[in-house]
Rosetta silent file (secondary structure, phi, psi, omega in degrees, C-alpha in Angstrom):
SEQUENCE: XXXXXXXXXXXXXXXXXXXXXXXXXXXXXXXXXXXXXXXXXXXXXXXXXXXXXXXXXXXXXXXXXXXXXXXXXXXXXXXX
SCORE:     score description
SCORE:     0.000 S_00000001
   1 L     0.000  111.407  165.861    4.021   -6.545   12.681 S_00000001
   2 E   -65.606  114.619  163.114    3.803   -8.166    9.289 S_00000001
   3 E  -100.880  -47.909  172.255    0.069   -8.923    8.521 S_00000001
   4 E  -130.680  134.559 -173.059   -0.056   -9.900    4.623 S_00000001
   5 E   -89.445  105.711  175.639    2.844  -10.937    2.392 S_00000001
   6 E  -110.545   25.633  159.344    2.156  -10.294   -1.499 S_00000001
   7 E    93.807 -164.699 -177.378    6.087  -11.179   -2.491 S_00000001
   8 L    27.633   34.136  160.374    9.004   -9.873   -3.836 S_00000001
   9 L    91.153   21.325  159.425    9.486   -7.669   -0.137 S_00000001
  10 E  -106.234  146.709 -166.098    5.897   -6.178   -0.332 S_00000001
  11 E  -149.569  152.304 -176.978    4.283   -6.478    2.575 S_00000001
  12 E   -75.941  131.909 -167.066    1.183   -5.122    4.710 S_00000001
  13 E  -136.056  138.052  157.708    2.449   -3.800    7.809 S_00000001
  14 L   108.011 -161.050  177.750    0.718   -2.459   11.050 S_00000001
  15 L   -70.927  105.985  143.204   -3.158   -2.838   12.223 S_00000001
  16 L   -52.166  -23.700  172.023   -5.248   -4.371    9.847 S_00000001
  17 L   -75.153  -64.417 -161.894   -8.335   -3.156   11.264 S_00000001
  18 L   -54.768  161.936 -177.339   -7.530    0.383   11.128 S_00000001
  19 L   -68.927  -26.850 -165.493   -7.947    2.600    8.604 S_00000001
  20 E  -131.146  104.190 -167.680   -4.878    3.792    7.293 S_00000001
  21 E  -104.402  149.447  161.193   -3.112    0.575    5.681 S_00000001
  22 E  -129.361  137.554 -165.114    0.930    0.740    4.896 S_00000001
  23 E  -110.477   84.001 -164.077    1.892   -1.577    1.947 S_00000001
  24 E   -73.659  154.020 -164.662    5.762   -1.319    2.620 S_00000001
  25 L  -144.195  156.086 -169.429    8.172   -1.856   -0.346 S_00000001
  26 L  -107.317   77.031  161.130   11.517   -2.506   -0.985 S_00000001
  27 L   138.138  133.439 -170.435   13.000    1.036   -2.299 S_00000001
  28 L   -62.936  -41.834 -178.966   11.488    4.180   -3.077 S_00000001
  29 H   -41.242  -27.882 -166.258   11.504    3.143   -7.192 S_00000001
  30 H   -88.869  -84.718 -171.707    9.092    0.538   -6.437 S_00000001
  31 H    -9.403  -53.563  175.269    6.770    2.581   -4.375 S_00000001
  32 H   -47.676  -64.944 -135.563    6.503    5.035   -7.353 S_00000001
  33 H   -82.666  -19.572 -177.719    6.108    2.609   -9.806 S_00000001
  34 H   -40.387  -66.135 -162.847    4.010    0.186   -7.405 S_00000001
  35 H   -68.704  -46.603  166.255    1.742    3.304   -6.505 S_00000001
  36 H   -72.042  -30.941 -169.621    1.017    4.335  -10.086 S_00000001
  37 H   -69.950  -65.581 -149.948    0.120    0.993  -11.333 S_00000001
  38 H   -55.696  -17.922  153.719   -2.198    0.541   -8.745 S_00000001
  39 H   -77.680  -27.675  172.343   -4.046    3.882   -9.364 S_00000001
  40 L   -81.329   25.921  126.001   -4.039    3.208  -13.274 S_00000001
  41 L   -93.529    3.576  145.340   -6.253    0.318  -11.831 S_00000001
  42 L   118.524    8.552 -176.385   -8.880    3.020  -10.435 S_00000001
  43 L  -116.442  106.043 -172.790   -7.508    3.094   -7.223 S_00000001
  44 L   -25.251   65.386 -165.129   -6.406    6.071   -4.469 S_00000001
  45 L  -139.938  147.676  142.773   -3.020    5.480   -3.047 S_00000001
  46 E   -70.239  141.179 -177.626    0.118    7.044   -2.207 S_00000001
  47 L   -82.258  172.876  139.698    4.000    6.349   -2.253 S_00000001
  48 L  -106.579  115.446  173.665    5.725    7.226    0.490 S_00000001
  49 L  -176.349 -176.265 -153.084    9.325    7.723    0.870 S_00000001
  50 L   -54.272  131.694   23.880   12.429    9.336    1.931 S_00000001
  51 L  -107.001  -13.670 -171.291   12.438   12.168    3.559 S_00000001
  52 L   -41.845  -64.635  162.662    8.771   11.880    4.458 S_00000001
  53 L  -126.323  140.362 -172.974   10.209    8.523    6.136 S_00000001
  54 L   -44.543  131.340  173.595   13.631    6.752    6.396 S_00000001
  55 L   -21.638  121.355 -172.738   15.393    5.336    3.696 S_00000001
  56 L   110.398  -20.942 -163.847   14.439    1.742    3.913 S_00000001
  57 L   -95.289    8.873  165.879   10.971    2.741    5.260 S_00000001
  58 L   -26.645  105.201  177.274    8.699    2.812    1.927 S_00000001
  59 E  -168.148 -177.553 -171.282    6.016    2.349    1.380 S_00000001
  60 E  -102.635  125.220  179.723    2.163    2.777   -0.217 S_00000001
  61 E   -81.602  112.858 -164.533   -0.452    4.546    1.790 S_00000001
  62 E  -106.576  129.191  174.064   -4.013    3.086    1.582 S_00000001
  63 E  -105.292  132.079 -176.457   -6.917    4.983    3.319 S_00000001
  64 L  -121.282  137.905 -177.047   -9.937    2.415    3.638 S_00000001
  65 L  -131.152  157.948 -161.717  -13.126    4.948    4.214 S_00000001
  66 L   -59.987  -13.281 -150.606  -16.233    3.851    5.560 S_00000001
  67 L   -66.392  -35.987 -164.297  -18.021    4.328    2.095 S_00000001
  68 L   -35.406  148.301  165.800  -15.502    1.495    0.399 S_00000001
  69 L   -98.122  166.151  178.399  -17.270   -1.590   -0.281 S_00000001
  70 L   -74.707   19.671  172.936  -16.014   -5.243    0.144 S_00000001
  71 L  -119.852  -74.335  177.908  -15.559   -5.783   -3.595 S_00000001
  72 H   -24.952  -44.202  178.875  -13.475   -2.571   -3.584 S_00000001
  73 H   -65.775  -70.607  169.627  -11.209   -3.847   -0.920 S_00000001
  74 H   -34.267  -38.652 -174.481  -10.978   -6.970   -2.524 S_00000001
  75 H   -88.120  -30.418  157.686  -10.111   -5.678   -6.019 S_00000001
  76 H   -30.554  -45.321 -178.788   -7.225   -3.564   -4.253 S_00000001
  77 H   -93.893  -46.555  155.060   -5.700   -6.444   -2.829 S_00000001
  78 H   -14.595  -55.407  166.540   -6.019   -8.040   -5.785 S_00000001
  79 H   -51.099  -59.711 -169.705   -4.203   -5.246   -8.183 S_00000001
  80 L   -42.559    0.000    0.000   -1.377   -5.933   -5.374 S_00000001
């Protein structure tokens, strides 16, 4: 289930409530390079990608912890 669309085939996928977000991407190169910007903006996330999951199946792992604050969240989806 697609929950939020931020273009060019990235997309939020899964339970939004839950903790463990996946911000799926179109190819493992973007995930890399996706995944690094978004940490050289101060923030914890992982690529994913083949073999860890199938080719097509990319994507950036977000862990939201209780501690995060609502500006934090916010500037995350922002960077995106």
């Amino acid at each position: 289930m697609e929950v939020a669309n931020f273009g060019d085939g990235v997309h939020l996928k899964g339970n939004a409530d839950g903790p463990i977000q996946a911000i799926m991407t179109p190819g493992a190169r973007l995930s890399v390079r996706l995944a690094k910007w978004v940490r050289e903006g101060g923030f914890e996330v992982m690529a994913i990608r083949a073999p860890t999951v199938k080719e097509g199946g990319e994507r950036i792992r977000v862990v939201i912890h209780e501690f995060n604050s609502s500006e934090e969240i916010v500037g995350l989806k922002d960077r995106l």
